[in-house]
N, C-alpha and C positions, 0 to 999 in steps of 0.2 A: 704288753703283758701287764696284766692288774695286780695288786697284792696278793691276790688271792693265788691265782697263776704260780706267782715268785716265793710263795712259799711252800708249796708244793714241789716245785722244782729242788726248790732246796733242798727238802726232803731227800726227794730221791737221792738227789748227790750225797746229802749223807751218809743216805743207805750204802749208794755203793763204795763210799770210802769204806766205812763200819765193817764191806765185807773182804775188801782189799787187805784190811791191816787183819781182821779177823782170819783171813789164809793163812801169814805165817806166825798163825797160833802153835804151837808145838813146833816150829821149824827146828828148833833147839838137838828134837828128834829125833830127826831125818835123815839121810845121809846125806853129807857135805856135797856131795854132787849133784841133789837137788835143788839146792840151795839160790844156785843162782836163777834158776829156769820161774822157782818159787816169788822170789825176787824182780825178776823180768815181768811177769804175768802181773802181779802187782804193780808194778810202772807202768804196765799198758793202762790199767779199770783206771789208775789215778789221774793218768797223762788226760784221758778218755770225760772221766769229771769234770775236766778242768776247761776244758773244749765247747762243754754245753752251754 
């Protein structure tokens, strides 16, 4: 992979952190029984980042 490649990748993984933490925007919200599911789903996209 060249520079070019590895920064693009990058990208993306930022993007999808940016949209993992960006979900529990409002969690504050929500009802507490969402919470964890909201939370969960979030550790998947990040776990998921973290892997490419």
């Amino acid at each position: 992979m060249d520079d070019e490649d590895q920064t693009e990748a990058d990208l993306a993984e930022a993007g999808v952190v940016e949209a993992a933490v960006a979900a529990l925007d409002g969690l504050e919200d929500r009802p507490v029984g969402e919470h964890l599911a909201a939370y969960e789903q979030a550790h998947r996209e990040l776990r998921a980042a973290l892997e490419v």
